[in-house]
C-alpha positions as a Markdown table, in Angstrom:
| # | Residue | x | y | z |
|---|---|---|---|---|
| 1 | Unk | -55.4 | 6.2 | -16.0 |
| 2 | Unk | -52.3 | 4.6 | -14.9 |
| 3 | Unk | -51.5 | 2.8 | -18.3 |
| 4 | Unk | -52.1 | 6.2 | -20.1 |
| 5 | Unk | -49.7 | 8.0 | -17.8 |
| 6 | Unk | -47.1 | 4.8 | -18.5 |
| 7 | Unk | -47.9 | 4.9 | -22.4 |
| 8 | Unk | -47.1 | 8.7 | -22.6 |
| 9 | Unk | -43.8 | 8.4 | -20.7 |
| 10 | Unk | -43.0 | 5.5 | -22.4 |
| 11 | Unk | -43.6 | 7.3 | -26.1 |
| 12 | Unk | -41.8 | 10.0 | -24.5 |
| 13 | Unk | -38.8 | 8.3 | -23.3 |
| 14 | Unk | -38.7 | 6.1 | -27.0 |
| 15 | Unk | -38.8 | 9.4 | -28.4 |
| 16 | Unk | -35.8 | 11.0 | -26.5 |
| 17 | Unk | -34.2 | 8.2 | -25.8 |
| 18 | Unk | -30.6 | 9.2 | -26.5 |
| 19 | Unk | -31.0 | 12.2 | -24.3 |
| 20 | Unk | -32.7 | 10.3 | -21.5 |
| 21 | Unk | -30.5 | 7.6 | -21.5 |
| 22 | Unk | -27.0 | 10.5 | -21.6 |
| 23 | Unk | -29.3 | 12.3 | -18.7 |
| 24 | Unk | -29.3 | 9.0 | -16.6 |
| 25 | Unk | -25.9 | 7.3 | -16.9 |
| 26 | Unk | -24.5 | 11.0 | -16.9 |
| 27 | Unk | -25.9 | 11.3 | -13.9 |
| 28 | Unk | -24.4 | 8.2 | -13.2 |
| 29 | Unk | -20.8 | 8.8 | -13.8 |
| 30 | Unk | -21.6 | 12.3 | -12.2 |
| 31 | Unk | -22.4 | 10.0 | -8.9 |
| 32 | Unk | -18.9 | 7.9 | -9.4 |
| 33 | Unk | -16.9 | 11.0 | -10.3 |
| 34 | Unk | -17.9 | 12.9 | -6.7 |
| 35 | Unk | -18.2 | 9.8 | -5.0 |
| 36 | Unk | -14.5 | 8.8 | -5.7 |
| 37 | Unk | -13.3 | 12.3 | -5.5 |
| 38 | Unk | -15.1 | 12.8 | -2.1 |
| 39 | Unk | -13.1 | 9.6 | -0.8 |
| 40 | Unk | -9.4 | 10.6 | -2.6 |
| 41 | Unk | -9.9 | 13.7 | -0.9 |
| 42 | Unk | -11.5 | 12.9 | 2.3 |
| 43 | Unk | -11.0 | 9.7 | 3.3 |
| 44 | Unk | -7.2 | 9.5 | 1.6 |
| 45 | Unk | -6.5 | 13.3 | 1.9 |
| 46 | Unk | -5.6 | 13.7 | -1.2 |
| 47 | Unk | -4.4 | 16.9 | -2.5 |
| 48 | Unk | -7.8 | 18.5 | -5.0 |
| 49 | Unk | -5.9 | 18.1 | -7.7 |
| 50 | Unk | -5.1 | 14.5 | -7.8 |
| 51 | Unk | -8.3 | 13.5 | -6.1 |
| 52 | Unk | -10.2 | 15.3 | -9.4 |
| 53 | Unk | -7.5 | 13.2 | -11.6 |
| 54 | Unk | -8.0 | 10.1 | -10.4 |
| 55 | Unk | -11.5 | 9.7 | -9.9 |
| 56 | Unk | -11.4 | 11.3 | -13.5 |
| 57 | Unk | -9.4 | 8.2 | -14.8 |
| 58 | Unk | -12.0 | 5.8 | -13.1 |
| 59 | Unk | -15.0 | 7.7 | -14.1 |
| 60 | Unk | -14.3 | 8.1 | -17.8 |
| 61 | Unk | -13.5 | 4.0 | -18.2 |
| 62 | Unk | -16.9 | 4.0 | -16.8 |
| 63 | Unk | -18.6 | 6.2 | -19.0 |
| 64 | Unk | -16.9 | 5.1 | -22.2 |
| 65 | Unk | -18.7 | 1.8 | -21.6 |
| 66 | Unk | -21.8 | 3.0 | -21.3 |
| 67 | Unk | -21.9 | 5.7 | -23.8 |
| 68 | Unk | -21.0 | 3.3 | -26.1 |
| 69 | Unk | -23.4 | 0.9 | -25.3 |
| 70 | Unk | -26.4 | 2.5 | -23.5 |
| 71 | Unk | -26.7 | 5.8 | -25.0 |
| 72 | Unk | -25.5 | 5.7 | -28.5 |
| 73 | Unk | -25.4 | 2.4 | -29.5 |
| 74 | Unk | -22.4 | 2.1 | -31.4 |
| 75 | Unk | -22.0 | -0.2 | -34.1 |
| 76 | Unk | -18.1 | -0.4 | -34.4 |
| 77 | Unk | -16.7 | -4.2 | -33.8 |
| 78 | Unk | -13.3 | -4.3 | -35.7 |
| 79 | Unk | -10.4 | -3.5 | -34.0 |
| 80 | Unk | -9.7 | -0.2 | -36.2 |
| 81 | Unk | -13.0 | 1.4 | -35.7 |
| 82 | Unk | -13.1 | 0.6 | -31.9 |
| 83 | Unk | -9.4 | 1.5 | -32.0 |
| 84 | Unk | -10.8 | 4.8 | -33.1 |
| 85 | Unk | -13.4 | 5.4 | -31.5 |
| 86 | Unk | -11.6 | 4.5 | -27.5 |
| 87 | Unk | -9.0 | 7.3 | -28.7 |
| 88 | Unk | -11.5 | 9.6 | -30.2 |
| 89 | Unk | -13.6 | 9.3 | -26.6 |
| 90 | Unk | -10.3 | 9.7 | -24.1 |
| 91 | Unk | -9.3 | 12.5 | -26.4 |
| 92 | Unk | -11.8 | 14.3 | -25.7 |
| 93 | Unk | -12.6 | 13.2 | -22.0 |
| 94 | Unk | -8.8 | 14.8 | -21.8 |
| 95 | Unk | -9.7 | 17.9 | -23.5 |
| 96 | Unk | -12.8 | 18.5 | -20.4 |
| 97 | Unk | -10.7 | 17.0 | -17.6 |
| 98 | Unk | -7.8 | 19.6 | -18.7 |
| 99 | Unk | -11.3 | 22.4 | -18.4 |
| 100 | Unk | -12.3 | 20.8 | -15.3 |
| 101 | Unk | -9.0 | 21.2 | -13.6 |
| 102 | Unk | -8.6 | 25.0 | -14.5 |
| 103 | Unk | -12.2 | 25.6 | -13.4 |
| 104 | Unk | -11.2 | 24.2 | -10.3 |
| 105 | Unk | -8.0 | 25.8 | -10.1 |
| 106 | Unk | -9.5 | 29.5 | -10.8 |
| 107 | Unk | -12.6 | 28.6 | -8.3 |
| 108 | Unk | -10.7 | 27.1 | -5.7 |
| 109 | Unk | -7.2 | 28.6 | -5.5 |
| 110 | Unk | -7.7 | 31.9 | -7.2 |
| 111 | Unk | -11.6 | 32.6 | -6.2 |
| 112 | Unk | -11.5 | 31.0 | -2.9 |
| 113 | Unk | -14.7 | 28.9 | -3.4 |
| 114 | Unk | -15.3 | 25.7 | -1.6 |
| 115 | Unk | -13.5 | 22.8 | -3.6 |
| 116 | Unk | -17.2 | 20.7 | -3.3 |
| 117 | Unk | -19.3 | 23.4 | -4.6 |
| 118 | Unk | -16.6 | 24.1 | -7.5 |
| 119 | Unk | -16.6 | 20.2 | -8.1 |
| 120 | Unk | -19.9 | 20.4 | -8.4 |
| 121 | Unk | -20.2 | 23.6 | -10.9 |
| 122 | Unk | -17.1 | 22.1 | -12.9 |
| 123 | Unk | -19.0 | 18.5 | -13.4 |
| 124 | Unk | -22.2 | 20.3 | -15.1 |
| 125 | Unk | -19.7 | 22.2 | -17.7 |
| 126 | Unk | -17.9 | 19.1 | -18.2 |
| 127 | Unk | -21.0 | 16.4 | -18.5 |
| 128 | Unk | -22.6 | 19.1 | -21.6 |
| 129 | Unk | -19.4 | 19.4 | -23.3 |
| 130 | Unk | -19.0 | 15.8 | -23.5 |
| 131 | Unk | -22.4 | 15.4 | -24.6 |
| 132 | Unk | -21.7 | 17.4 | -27.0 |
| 133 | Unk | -18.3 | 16.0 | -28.0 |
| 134 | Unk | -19.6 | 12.4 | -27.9 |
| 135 | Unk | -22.9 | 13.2 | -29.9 |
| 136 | Unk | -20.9 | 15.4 | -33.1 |
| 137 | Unk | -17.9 | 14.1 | -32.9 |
| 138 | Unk | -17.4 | 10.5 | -31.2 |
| 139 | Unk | -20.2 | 8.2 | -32.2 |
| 140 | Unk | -22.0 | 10.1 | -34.6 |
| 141 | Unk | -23.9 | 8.1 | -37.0 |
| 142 | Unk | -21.6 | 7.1 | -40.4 |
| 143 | Unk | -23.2 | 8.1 | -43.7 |
């Protein structure tokens, strides 16, 4: 029973494994991203805004490595490609860290909303768009 409930999941996970693997390590960088944050502003008392910056800066070398590696298995070794791809990925890590801090301005200073919850609501917007951005437009498979 136990090796058919393994061999399913296993098959499953093979099967989906680009989307388990973004699901785990985006969960990952998720972890960083508040965990850092939590401390900038917490610990350092930081002001929101540059707590969400820098743990930004942190989280994204972070999850540059291991989309690259983990989750869509890029091929790219010379220098131009990988020159590229880096600026294609911060480019658009910009793009949702430039959504994420109006989301948190319009939640936090406009809406009044607790700056942990509104962390926490911007990060799921932000880890689908980069999905999104990473799968059709980052690493997507040459023809």
């Amino acid at each position: 029973m136990i090796k058919k409930v393994w061999n399913w999941g296993w098959g499953l996970y093979k099967e989906h494994e680009e989307g388990f693997n973004y699901l785990i390590f985006g969960f990952l960088a998720f972890v960083l991203n508040y965990i850092l944050y939590f401390l900038f502003a917490s610990t350092l008392h930081m002001h929101y805004m540059l707590a969400t910056a820098l743990s930004w800066v942190l989280t994204v070398v972070f999850a540059y490595w291991t989309n690259r590696t983990f989750v869509f298995k890029s091929k790219n070794k010379d220098v131009q490609s990988l020159g590229k791809e880096f600026a294609s990925f911060i480019g658009a890590r910009v793009a949702t860290e430039f959504l994420e801090l109006g989301m948190m301005f319009v939640m936090v200073d406009l809406a009044g909303i607790n700056e942990y919850l509104s962390k926490f609501v911007c990060q799921m917007v932000v880890i689908l768009a980069n999905y999104f951005l990473s799968k059709l437009w980052i690493f997507k498979e040459k023809k």
